[in-house]
C-alpha positions as CSV (number, residue, x, y, z in Angstrom):
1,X,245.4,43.2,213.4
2,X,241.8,43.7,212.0
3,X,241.6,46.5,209.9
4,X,240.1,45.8,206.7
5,X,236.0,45.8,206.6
6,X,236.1,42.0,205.3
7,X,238.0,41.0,208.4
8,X,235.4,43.2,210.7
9,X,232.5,41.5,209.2
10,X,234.2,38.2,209.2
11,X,235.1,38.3,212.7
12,X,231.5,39.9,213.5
13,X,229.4,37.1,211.5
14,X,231.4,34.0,213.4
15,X,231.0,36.3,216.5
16,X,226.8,36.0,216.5
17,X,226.8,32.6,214.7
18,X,228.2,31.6,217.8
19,X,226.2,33.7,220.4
20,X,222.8,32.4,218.7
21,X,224.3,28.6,219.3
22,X,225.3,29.4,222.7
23,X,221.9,31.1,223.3
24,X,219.4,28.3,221.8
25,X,216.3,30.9,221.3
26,X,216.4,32.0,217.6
27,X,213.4,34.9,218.5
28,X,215.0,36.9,220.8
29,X,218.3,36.2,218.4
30,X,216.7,37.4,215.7
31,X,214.8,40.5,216.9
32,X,217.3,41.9,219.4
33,X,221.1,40.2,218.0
34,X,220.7,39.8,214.3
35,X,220.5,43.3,213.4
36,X,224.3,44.5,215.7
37,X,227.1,45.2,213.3
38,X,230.7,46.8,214.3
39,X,230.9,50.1,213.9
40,X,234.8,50.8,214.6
41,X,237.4,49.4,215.9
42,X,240.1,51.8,218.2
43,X,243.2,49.8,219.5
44,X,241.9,47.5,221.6
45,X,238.2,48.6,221.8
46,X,235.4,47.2,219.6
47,X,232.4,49.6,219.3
48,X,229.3,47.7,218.5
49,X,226.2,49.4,217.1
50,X,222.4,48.1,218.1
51,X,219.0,49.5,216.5
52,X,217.2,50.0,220.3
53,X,218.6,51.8,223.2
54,X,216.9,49.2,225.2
55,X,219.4,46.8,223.0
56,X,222.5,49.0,223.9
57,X,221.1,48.6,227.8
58,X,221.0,44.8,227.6
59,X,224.4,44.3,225.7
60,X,226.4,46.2,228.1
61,X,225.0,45.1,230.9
62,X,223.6,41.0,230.8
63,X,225.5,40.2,227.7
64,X,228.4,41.7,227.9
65,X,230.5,39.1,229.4
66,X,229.2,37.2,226.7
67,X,230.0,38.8,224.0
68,X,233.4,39.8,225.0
69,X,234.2,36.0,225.9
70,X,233.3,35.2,221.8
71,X,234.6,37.8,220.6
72,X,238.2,37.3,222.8
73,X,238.1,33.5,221.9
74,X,238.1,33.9,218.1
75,X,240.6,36.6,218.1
76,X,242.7,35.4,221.1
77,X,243.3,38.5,222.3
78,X,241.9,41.2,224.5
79,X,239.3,43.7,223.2
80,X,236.7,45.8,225.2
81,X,233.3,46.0,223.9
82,X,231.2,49.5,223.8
83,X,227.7,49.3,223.0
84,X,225.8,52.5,221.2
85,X,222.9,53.0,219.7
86,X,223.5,53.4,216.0
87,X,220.6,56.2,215.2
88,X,222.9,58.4,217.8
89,X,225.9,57.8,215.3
90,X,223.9,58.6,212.6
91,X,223.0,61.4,213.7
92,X,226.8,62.0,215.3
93,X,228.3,61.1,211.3
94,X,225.0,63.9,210.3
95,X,226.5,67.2,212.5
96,X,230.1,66.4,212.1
97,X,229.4,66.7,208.3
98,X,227.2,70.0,208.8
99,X,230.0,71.5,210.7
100,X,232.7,71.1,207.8
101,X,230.4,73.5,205.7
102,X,229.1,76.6,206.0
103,X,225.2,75.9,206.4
104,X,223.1,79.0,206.9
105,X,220.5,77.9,209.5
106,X,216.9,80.0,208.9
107,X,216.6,82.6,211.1
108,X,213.4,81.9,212.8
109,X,212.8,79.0,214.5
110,X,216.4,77.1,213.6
111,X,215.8,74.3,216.0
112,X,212.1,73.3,214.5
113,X,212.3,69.7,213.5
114,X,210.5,66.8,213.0
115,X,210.8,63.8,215.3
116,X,211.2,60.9,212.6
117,X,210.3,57.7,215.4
118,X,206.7,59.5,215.3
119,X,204.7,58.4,211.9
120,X,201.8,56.8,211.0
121,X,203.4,53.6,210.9
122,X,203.6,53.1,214.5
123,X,200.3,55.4,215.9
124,X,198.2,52.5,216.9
125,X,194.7,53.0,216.4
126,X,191.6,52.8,217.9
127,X,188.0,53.6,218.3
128,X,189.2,56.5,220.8
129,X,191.1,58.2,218.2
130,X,190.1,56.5,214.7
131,X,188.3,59.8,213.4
132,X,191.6,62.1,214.4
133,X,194.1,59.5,212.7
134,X,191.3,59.5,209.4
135,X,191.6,62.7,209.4
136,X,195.3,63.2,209.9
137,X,196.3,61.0,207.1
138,X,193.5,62.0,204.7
139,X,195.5,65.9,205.2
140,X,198.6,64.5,204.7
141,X,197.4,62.9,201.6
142,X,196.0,66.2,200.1
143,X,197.6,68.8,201.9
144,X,195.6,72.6,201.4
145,X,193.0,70.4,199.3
146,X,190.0,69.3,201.5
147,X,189.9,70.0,205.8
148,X,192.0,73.6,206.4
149,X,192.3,74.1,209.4
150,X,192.7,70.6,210.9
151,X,191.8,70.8,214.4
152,X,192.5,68.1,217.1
153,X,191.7,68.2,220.2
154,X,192.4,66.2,223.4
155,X,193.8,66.0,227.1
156,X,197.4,65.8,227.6
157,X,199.4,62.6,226.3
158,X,197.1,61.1,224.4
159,X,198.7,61.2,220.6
160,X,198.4,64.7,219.2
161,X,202.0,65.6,219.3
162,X,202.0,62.3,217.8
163,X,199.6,62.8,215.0
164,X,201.4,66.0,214.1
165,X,204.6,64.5,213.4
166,X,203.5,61.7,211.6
167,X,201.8,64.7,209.0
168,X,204.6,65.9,208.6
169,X,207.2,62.7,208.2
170,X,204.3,61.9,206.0
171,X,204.6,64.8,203.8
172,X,207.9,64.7,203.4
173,X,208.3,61.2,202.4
174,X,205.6,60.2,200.1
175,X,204.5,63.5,198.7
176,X,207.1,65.8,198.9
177,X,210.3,66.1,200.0
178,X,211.1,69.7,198.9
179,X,207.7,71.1,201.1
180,X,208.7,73.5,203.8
181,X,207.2,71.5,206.6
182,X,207.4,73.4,210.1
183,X,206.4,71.7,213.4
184,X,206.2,74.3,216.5
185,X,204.9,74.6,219.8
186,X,202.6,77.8,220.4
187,X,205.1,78.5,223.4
188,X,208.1,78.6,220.4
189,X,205.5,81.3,218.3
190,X,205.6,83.4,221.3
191,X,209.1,83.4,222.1
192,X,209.7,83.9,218.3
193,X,207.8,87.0,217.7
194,X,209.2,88.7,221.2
195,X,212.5,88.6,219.6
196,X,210.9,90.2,216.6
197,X,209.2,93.0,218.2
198,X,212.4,93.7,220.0
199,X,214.4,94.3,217.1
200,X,216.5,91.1,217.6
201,X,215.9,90.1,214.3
202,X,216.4,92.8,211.3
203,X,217.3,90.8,208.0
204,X,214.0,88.9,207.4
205,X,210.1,89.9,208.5
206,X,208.5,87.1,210.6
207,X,205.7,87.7,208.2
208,X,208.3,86.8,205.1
209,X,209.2,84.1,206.8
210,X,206.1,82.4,207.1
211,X,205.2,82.8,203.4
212,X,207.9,80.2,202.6
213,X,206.5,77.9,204.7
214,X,204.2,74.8,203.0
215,X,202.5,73.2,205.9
216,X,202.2,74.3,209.3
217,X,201.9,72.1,212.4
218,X,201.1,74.6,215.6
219,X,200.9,72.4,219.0
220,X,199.0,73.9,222.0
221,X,197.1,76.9,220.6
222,X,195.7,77.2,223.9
223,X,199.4,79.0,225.2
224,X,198.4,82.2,222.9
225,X,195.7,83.0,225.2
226,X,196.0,86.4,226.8
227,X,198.7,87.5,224.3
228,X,197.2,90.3,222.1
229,X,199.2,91.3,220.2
230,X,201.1,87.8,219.2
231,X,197.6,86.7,218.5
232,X,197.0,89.8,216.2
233,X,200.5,88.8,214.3
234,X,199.2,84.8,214.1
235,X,195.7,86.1,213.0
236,X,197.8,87.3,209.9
237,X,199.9,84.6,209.1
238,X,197.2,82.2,209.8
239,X,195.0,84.2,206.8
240,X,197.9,84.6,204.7
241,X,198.8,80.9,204.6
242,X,195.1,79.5,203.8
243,X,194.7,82.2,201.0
244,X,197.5,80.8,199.5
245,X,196.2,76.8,200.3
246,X,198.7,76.1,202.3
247,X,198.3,73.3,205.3
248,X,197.1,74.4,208.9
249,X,197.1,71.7,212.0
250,X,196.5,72.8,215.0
251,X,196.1,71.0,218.2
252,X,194.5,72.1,221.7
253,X,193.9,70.7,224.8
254,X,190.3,72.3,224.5
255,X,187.8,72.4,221.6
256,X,187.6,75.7,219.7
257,X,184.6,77.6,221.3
258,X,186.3,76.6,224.6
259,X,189.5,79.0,224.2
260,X,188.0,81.5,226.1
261,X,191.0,84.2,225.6
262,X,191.7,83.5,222.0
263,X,190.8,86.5,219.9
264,X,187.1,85.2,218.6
265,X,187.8,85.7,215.0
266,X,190.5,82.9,215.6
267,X,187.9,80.7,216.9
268,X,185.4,81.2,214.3
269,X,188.3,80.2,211.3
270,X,189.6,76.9,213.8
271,X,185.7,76.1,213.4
272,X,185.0,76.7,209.5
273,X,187.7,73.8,209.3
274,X,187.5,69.7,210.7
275,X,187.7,69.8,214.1
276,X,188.2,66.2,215.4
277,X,188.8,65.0,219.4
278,X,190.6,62.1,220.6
279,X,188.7,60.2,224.1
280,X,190.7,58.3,226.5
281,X,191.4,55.2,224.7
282,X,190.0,51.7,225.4
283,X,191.7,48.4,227.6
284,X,192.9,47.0,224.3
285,X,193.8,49.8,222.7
286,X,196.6,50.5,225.8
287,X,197.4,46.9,225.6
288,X,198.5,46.8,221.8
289,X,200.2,49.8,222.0
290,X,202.1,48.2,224.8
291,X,202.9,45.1,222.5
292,X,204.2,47.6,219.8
293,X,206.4,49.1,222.4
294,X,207.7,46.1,223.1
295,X,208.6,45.1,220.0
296,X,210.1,48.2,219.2
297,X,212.2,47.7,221.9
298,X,213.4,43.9,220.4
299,X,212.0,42.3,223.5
300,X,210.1,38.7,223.3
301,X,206.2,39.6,224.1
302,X,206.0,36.2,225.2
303,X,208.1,36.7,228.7
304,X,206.0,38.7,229.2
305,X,202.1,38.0,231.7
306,X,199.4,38.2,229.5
307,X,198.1,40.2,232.4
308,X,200.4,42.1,232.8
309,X,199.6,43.8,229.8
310,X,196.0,43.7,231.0
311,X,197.2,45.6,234.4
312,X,198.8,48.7,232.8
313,X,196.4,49.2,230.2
314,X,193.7,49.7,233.5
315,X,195.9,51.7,235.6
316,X,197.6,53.9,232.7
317,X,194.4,54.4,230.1
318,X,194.0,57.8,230.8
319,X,197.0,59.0,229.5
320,X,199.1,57.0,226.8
321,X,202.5,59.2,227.6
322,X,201.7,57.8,231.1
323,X,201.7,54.1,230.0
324,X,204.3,54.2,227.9
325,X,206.0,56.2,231.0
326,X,205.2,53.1,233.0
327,X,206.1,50.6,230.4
328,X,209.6,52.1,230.6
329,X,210.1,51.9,233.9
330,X,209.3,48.1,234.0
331,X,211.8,47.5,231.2
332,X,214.4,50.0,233.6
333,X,213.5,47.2,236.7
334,X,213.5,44.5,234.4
335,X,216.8,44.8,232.6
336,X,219.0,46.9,235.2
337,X,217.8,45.8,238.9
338,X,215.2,42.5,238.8
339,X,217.4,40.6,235.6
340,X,214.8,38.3,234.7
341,X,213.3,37.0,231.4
342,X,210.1,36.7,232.5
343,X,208.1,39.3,233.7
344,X,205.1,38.0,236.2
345,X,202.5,39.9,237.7
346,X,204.9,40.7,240.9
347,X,207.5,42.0,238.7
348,X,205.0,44.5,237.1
349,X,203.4,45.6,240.2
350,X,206.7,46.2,242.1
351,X,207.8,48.4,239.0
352,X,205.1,50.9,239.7
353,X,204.5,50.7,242.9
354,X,205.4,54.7,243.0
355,X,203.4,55.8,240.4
356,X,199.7,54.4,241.6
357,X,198.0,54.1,245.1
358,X,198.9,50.9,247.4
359,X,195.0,50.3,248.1
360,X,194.7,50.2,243.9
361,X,197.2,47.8,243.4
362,X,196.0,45.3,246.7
363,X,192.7,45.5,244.6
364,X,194.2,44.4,241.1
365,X,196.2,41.8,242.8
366,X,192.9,40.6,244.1
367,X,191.6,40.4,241.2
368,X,194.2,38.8,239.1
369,X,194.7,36.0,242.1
370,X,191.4,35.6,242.1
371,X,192.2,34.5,238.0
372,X,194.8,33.3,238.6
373,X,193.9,30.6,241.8
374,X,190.6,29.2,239.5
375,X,192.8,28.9,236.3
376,X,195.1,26.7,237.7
377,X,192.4,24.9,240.1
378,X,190.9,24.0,236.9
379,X,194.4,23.4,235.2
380,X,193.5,26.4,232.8
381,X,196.2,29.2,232.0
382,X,194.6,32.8,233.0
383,X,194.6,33.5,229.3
384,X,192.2,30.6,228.4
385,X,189.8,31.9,231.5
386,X,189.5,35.5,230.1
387,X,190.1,34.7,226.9
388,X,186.9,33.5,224.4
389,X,187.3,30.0,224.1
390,X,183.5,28.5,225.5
391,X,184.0,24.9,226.2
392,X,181.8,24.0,229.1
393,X,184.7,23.2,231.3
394,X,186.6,27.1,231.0
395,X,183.1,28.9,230.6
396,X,181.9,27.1,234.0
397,X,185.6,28.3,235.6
398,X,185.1,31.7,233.9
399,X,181.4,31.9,235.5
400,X,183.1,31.1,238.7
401,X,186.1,33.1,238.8
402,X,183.3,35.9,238.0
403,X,181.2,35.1,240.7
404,X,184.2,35.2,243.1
405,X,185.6,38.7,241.9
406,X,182.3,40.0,242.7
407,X,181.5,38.2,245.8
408,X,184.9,38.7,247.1
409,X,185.7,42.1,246.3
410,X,182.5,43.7,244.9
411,X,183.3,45.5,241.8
412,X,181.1,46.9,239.5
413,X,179.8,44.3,236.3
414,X,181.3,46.4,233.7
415,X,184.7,46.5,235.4
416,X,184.7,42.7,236.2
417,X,183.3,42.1,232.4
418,X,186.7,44.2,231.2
419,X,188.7,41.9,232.7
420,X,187.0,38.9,230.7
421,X,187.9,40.1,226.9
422,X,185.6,43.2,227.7
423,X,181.8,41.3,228.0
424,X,179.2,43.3,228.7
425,X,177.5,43.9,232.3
426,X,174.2,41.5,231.1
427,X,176.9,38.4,230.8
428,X,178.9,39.0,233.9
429,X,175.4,39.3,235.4
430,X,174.2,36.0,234.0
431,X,177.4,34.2,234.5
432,X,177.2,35.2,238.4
433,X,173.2,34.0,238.4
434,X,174.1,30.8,237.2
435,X,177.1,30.3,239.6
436,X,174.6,31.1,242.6
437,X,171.9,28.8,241.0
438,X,174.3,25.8,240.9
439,X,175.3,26.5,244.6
440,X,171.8,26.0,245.9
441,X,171.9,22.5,243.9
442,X,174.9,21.2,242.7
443,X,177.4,19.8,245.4
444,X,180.6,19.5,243.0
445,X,180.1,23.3,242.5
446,X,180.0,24.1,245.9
447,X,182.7,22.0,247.1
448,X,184.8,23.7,244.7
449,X,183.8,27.5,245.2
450,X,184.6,26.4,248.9
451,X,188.1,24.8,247.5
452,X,188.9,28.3,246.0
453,X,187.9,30.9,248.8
454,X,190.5,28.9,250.7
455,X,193.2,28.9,248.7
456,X,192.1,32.8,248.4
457,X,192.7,33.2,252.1
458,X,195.8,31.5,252.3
């Protein structure tokens, strides 16, 4: 019988000393395994705790048998293993403890809280949204001191909630920990004072309320419009709170002077402060906040394409909820249907087939065969071909691979010069004179350029 925690952390230490043996590849050991502990033991049931959910996914699904066939073989006997993500026992442990006392929770808005997997830790920047990241951390640094309002806006999914958050977690971990910090949606500020105005809530004034509060993240300001007299009561609180230097950040899916039905003097007071946008952000931007995702998910960013990377950060750059969205849903196909460590082009393609157009994604195959049928004509990998390396033997592939996309599928320069470590039109230009030029005068050129157009076709 294992009961005492030396015995559980005995049995669980032999348990992955022998899984990493058994699975030769120390990484993926390391940033998916190492970090699993036992959380309880009931009768004959051994509940496991890992740091991803992603983790949790793979253990009870392609490790399982695995792991129960160690763990059965050191103990000779016959546990069951359940896999749970330990940030949901945390927070499990958390509320059963709240509920044994009496907590009073505040009256107005008691379910306000602050995601903590959003800081400033894992925002990835870029030149898209540099200034509103700046800017964010610089109020968070000196909050009430310098920019009041903060202003950010954007279109959807592109980091503001984000930004918000990561004020907040911010504030309340390297300045201070006592600050009333209060994240809410405009929607929840509506909803709030209705109940108000109806009498609902008696005890405290939604004016007192507010003057306990330190910093105040309000997301979507645009959702006031139309609502008079809610704007007349936020008018109010949003004076009271910057004569007293408290924090204001407010984000919109609209600059300031473009919130047509927000009461104007609202406007003018959003404009006296910073007001900062965030643009759609750029290829590699996407494609290193889909390496961080990755990580964060304790998968090897080796298994997976290069391209592949390179193909999501095109189709999904408008909208990074929508790439991480997709991102997801590849890891879904990858872990619970396909089964595979590595994840090709076809893999990634077939994943989101439902979310873009089948004429897009014949194109971007196109073009990544295109890579892919001169980088290994040449014995190249596709990474050497877009990457930067300039010997004569990749640039003259590179030059032709270019010349190829063009002739082949006629895509703009600037599109084609993305796909090469982002060159500019002028290069992909001069790379596709120089192909033509050798054409008209060098035979090994043009018996290879004849070479690849058939292996295109087949």
């Amino acid at each position: 019988m294992i009961s005492s925690v030396s015995e559980i952390a005995q049995l669980w230490d032999r348990t992955l000393k022998r899984i990493e043996e058994q699975l030769g590849e120390k990484q993926l050991f390391d940033s998916l395994f190492a970090s699993t502990y036992i959380y309880e033991i009931q009768g004959n049931k051994i509940i496991v705790a890992a740091n991803t959910k992603l983790g949790v996914t793979l253990f009870q699904t392609k490790y399982y048998d695995l792991f129960t066939s160690v763990v059965n073989e050191i103990t000779q006997s016959n546990f069951q293993l359940e896999f749970v993500f330990d940030q949901e026992l945390k927070e499990k442990e958390k509320s059963e403890k709240v509920e044994t006392v009496t907590v009073k929770k505040q009256q107005y808005f008691p379910d306000a809280v602050l995601n903590p997997n959003l800081t400033f830790d894992n925002f990835v920047v870029g030149q898209f949204n540099r200034e509103a990241s700046q800017a964010s951390l610089l109020i968070a640094s000196n909050p009430g001191k310098m920019y009041n309002p903060l202003f950010i806006h954007s279109h959807s999914g592109l980091g503001k909630t984000h930004l918000l958050h990561a004020i907040g977690n911010y504030l309340i971990k390297e300045r201070n920990p006592n600050a009333k910090i209060l994240y809410i949606n405009a929607n929840d500020f509506v909803e709030e004072y209705v109940r108000y105005v109806r009498g609902e809530k008696e005890s405290q004034s939604l004016k007192d309320f507010f003057k306990t509060v330190d910093v105040l993240l309000l997301d979507d300001v645009q959702l006031l419009a139309n609502r008079v007299q809610t704007q007349e009561m936020f008018f109010y609180i949003y004076s009271d709170l910057i004569n007293r230097g408290k924090q204001i950040v407010i984000t919109s899916d609209r600059q300031p002077n473009e919130l047509a039905k927000l009461d104007e003097r609202l406007v003018t007071r959003f404009i006296q402060g910073l007001v900062v946008d965030i643009k759609e952000p750029d290829q590699n931007t996407c494609v290193e906040i889909l390496r961080k995702k990755i990580e964060a998910n304790g998968l090897d960013i080796n298994n997976f394409d290069e391209n592949v990377l390179y193909f999501y950060a095109d189709k999904f750059s408008k909208n990074v909820r929508e790439l991480e969205g997709a991102l997801n849903r590849l890891m879904f196909i990858v872990v619970s249907m396909k089964k595979t460590d590595k994840i090709t082009m076809e893999v990634a393609v077939e994943a989101v087939s439902s979310l873009v157009g089948g004429k897009q994604l014949a194109t971007q195959l196109n073009e990544q065969k295109i890579i892919n049928v001169v980088a290994d004509y040449y014995n190249l990998t596709s990474s050497q071909l877009t990457g930067k390396i300039r010997t004569a033997q990749i640039a003259l592939a590179r030059h032709i691979a270019m010349y190829l996309i063009e002739d082949i599928l006629h895509l703009p320069y600037k599109k084609i010069g993305d796909m090469f470590g982002g060159k500019d039109h002028s290069t992909v230009i001069s790379a596709i004179t120089k192909v033509e030029n050798l054409l008209k005068t060098d035979e090994t050129t043009k018996e290879a350029v004849n070479e690849l157009k058939k292996r295109l076709k087949a």
